[in-house]
KOLMI-617143 format. One record per atom (N, C-alpha, C, CB): residue in three letters; atom name; residue number from 0; x, y, z. Coordinates in Angstrom, 1 decimal. Glycine has a CB too. Example, Ala and Ser with C-alpha at 12.3 -4.5 7.8 and 13.67 -1.06 7.14 Angstrom:
<rs>
   code   site   pos        u        v        w
    Ala      N     0     13.2     -5.7      7.8
    Ala     CA     0     12.3     -4.5      7.8
    Ala      C     0     13.2     -3.3      7.8
    Ala     CB     0     11.3     -4.5      9.0
    Ser      N     1     12.8     -2.2      7.1
    Ser     CA     1     13.7     -1.1      7.1
    Ser      C     1     12.9      0.0      7.9
    Ser     CB     1     14.1     -0.6      5.7
</rs>
This chain:
<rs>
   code   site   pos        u        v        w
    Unk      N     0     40.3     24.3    -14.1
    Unk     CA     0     39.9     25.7    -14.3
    Unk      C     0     38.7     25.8    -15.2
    Unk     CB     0     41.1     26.5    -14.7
    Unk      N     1     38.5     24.8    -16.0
    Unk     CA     1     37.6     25.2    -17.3
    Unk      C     1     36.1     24.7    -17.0
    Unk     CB     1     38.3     24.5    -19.0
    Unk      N     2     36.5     23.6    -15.4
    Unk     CA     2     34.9     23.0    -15.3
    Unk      C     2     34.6     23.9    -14.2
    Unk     CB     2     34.7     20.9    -14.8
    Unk      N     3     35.6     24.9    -13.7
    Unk     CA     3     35.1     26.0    -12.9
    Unk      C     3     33.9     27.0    -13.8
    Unk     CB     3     36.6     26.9    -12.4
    Unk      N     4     34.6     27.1    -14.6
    Unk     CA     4     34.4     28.5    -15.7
    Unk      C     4     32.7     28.3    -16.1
    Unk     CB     4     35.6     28.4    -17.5
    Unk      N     5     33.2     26.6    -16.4
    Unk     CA     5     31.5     26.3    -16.8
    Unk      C     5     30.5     26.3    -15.9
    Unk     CB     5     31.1     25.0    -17.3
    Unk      N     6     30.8     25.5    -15.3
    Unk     CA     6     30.0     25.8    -13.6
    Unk      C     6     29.3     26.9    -13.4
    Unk     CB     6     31.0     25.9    -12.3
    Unk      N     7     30.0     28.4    -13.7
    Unk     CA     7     30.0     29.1    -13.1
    Unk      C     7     28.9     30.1    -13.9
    Unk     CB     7     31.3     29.3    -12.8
    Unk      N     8     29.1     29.8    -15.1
    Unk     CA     8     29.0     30.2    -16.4
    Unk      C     8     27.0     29.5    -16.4
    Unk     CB     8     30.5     29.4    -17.6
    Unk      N     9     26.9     28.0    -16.2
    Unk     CA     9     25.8     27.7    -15.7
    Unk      C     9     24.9     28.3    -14.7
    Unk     CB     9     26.0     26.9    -15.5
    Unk      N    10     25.5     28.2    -13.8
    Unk     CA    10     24.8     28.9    -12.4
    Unk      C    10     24.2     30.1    -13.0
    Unk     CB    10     26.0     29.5    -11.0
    Unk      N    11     25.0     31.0    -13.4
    Unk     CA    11     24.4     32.3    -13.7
    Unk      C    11     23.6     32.4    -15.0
    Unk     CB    11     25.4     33.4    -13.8
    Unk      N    12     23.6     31.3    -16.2
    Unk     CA    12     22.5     31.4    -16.5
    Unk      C    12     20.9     30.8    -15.8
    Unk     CB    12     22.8     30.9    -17.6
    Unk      N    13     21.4     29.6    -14.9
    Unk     CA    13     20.4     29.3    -14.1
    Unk      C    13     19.4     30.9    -13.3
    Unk     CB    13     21.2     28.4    -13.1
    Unk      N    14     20.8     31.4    -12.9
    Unk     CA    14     19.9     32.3    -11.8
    Unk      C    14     19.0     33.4    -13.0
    Unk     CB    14     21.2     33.4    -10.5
    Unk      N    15     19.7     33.5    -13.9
    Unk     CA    15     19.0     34.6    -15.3
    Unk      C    15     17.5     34.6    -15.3
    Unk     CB    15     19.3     33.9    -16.8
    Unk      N    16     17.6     32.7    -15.7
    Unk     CA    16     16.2     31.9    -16.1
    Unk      C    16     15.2     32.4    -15.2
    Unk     CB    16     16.1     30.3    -16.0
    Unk      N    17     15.5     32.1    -14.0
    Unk     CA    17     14.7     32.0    -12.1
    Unk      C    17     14.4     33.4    -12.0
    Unk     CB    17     16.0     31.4    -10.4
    Unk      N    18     14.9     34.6    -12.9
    Unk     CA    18     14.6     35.5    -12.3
    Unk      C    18     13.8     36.2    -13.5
    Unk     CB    18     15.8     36.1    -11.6
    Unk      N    19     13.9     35.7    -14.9
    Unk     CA    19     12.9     35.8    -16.1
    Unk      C    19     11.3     35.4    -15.5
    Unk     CB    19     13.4     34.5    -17.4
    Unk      N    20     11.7     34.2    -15.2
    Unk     CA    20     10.3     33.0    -14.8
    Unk      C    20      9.5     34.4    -13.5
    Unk     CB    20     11.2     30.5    -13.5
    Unk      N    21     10.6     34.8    -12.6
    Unk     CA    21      9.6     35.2    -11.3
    Unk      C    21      8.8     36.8    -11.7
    Unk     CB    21     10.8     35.5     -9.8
    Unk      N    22     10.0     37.4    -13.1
    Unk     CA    22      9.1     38.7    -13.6
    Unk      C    22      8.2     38.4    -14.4
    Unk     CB    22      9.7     39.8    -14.4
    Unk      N    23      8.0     37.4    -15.1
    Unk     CA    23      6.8     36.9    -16.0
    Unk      C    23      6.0     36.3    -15.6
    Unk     CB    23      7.0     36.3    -17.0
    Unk      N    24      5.4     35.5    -14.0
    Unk     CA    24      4.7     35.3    -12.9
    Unk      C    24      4.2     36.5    -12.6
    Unk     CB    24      5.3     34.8    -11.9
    Unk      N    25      4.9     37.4    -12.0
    Unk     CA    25      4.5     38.6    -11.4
    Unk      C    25      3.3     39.7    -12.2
    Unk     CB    25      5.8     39.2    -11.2
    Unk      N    26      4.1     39.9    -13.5
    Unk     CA    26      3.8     40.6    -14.9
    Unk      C    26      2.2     40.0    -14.8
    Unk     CB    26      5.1     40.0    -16.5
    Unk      N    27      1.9     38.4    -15.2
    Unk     CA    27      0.9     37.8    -15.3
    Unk      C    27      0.0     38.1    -14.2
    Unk     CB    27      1.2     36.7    -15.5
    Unk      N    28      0.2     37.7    -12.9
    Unk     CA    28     -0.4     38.3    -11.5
    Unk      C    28     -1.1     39.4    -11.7
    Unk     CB    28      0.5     38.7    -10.4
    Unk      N    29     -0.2     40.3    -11.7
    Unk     CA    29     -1.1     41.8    -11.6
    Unk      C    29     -1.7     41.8    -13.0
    Unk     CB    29     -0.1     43.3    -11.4
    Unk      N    30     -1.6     41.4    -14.2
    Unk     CA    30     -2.5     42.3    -15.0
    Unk      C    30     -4.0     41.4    -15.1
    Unk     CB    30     -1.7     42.6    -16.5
    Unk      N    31     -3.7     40.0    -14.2
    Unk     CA    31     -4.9     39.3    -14.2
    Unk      C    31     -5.5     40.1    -13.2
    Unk     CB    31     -4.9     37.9    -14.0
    Unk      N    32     -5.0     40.4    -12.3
    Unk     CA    32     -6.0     41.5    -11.2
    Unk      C    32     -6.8     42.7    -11.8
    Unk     CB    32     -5.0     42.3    -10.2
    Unk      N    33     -5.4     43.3    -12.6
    Unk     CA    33     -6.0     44.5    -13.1
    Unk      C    33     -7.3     44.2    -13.7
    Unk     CB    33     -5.1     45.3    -14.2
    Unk      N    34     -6.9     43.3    -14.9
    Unk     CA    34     -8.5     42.8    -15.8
    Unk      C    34     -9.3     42.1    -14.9
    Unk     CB    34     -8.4     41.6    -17.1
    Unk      N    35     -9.7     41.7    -13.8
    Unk     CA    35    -11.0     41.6    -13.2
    Unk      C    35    -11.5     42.7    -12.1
    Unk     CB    35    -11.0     40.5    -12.6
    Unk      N    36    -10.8     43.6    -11.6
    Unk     CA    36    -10.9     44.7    -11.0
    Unk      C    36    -11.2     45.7    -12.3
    Unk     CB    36     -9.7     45.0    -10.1
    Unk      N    37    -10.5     45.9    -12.9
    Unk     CA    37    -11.2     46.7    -14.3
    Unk      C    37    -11.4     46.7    -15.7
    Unk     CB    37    -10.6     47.5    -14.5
    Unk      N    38    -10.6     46.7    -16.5
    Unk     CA    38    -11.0     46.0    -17.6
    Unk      C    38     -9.5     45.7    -18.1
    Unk     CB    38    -12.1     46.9    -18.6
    Unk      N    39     -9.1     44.5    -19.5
    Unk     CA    39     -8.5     44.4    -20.1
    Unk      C    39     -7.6     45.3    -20.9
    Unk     CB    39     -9.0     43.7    -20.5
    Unk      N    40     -7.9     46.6    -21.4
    Unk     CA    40     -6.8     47.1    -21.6
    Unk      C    40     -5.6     47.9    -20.2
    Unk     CB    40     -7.3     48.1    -22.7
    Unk      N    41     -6.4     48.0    -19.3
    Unk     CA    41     -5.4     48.4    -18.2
    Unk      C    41     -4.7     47.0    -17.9
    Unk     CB    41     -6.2     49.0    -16.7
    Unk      N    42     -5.3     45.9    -17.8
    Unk     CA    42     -4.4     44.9    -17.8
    Unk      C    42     -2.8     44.9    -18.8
    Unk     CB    42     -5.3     43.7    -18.1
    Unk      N    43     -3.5     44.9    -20.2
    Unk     CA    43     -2.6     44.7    -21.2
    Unk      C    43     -1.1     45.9    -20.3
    Unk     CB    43     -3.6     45.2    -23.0
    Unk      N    44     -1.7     47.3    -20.4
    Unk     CA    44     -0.8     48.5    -19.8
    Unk      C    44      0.2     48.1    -19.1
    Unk     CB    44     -1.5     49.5    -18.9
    Unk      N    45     -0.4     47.5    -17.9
    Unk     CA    45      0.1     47.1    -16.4
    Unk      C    45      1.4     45.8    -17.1
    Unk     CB    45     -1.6     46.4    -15.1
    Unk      N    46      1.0     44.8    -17.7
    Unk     CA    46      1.5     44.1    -18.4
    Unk      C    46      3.3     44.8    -19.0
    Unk     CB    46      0.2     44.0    -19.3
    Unk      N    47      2.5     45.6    -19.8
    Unk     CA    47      3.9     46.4    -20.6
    Unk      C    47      4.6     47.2    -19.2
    Unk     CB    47      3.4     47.7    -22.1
    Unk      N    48      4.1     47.5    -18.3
    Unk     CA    48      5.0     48.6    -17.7
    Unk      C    48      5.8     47.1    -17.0
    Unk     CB    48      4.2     50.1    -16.4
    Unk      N    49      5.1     45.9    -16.7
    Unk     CA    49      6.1     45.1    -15.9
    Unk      C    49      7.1     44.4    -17.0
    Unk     CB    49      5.3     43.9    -14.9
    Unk      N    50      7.0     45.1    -18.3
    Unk     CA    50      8.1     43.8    -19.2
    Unk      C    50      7.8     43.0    -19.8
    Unk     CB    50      8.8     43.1    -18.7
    Unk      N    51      6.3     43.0    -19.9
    Unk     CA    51      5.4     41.9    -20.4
    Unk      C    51      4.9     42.1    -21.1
    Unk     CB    51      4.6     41.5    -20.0
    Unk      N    52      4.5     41.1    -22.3
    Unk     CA    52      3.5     41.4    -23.3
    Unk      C    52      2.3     40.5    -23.0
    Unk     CB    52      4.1     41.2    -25.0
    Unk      N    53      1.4     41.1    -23.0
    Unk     CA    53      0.2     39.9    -23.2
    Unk      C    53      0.3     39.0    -24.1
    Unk     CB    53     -1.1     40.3    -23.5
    Unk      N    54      0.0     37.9    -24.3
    Unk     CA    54     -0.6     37.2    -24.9
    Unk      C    54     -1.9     36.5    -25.3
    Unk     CB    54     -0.1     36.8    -24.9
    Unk      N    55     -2.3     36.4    -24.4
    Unk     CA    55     -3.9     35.7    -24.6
    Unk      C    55     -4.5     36.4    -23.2
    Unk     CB    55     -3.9     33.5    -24.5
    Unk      N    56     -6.0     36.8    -23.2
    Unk     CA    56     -6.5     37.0    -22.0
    Unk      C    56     -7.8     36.3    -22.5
    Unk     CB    56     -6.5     38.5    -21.4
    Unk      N    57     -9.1     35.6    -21.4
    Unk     CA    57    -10.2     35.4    -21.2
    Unk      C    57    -10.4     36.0    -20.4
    Unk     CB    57    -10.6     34.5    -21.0
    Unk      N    58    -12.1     36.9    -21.0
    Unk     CA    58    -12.9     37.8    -19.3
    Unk      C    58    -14.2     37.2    -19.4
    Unk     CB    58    -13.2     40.1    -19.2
    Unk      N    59    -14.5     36.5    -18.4
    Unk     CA    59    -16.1     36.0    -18.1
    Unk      C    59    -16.5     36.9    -16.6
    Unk     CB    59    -16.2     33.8    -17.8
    Unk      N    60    -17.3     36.8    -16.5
    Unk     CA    60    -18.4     37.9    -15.6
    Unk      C    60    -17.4     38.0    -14.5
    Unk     CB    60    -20.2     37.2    -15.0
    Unk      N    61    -16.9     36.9    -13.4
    Unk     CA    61    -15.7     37.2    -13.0
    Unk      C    61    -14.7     37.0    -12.1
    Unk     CB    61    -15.7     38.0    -13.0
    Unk      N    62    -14.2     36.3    -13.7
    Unk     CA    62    -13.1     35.5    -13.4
    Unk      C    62    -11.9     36.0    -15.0
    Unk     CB    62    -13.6     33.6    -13.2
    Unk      N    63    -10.7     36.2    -15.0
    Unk     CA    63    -10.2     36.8    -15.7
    Unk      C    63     -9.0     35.9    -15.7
    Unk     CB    63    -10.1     38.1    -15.5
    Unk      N    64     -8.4     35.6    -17.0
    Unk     CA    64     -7.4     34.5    -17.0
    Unk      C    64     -6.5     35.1    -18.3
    Unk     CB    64     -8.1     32.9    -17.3
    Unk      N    65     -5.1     35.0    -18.0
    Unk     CA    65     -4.0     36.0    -18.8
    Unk      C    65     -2.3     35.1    -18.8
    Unk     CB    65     -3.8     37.8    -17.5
    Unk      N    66     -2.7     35.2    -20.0
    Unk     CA    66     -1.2     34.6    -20.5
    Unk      C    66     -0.5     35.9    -20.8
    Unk     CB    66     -1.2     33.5    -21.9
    Unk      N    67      1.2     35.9    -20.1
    Unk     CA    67      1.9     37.1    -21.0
    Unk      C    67      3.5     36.5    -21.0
    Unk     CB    67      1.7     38.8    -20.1
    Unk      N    68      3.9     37.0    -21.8
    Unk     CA    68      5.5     36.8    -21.8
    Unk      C    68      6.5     37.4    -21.6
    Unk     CB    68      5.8     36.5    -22.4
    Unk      N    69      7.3     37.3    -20.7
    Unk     CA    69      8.1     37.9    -20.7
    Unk      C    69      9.8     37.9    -20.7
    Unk     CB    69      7.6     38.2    -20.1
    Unk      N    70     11.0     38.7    -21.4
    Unk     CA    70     12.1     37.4    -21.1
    Unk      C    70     11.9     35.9    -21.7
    Unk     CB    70     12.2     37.2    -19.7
    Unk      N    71     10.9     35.9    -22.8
    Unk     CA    71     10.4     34.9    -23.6
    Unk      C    71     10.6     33.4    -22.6
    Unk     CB    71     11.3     34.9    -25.1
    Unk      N    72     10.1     34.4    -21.3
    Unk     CA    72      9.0     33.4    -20.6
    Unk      C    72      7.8     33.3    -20.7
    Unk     CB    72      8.9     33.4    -19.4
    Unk      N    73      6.9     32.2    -20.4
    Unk     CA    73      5.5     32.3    -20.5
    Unk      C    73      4.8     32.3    -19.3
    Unk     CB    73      5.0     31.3    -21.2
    Unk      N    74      4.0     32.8    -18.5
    Unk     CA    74      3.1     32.9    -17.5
    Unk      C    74      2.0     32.6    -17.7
    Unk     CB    74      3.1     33.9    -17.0
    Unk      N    75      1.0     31.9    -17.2
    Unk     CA    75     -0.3     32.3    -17.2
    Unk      C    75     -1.1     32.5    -15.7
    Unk     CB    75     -1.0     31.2    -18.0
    Unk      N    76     -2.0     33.2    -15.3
    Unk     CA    76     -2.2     33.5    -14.4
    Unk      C    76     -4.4     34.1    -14.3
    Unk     CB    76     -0.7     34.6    -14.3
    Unk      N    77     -4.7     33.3    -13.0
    Unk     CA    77     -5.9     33.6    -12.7
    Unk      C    77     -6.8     34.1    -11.8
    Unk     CB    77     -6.2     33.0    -12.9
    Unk      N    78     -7.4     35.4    -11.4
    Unk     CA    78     -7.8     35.8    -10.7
    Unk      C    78     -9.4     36.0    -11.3
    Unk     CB    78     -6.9     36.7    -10.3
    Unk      N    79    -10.3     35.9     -9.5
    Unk     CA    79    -11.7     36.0     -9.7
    Unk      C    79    -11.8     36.9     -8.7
    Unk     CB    79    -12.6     34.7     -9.7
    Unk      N    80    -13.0     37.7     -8.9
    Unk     CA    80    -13.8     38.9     -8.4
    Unk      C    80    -14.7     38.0     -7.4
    Unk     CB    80    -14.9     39.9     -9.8
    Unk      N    81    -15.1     38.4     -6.1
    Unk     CA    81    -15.7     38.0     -4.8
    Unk      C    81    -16.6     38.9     -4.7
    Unk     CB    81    -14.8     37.8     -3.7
    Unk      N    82    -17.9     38.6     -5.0
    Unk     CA    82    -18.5     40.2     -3.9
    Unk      C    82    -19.5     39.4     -3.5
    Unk     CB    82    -19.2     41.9     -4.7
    Unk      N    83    -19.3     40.6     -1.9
    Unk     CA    83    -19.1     39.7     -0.7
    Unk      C    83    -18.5     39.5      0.4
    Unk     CB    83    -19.0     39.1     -1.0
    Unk      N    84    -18.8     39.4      1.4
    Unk     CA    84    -17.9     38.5      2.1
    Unk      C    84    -17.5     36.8      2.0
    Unk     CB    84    -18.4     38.8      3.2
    Unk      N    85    -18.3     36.7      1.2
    Unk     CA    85    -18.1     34.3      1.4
    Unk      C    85    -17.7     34.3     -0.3
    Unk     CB    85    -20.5     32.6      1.9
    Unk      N    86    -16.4     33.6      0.0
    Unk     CA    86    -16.2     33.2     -0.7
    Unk      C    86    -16.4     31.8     -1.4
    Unk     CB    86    -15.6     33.4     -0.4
    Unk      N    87    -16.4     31.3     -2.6
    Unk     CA    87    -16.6     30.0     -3.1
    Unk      C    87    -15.7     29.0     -2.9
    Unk     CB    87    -16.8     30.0     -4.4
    Unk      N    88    -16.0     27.9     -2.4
    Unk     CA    88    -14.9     26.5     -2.2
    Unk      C    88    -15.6     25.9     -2.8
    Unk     CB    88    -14.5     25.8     -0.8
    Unk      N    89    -14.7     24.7     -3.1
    Unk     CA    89    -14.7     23.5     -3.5
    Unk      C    89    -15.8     22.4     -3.2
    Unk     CB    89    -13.5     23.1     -3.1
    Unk      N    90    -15.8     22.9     -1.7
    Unk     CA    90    -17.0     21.8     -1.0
    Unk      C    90    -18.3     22.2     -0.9
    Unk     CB    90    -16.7     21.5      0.5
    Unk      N    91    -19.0     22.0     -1.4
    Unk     CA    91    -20.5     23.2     -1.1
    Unk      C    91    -21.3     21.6     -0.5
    Unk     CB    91    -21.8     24.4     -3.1
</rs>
């Protein structure tokens, strides 16, 4: 009964973790969007309404890169601005 309990008792911190990790991905996602579509404090905003705190952001002309935490998970997350239709690859 007691290696049930633990088992069980594991699993659900497992599932806890998996579901910290997927709001502090997400949290990171959008506010790296927000900061290359607009600027860094809407990021930071967007950030707190998902549960997140920023931690670190870089904005270069544009490409925007954001660490935040959340559920004292860490995310980092990068999005770049396209204008245009063609995008940039790897292979030129």
């Amino acid at each position: 009964m007691s290696l049930m309990t633990a088992t069980l008792y594991s699993l659900s911190n497992i599932g806890m973790r998996l579901f910290d990790a997927q709001q502090s991905q997400f949290a990171a996602d959008v506010s790296a969007l927000a900061c290359v579509m607009a600027h860094e404090d809407l990021a930071r905003k967007i950030a707190e309404q998902n549960f997140g705190q920023m931690i670190e952001t870089e904005k270069l002309s544009d490409k925007c890169t954001v660490v935040v935490e959340a559920n004292h998970v860490v995310r980092r997350a990068v999005a770049v601005s396209a204008e245009g239709l063609d995008l940039p690859t790897l292979q030129r």
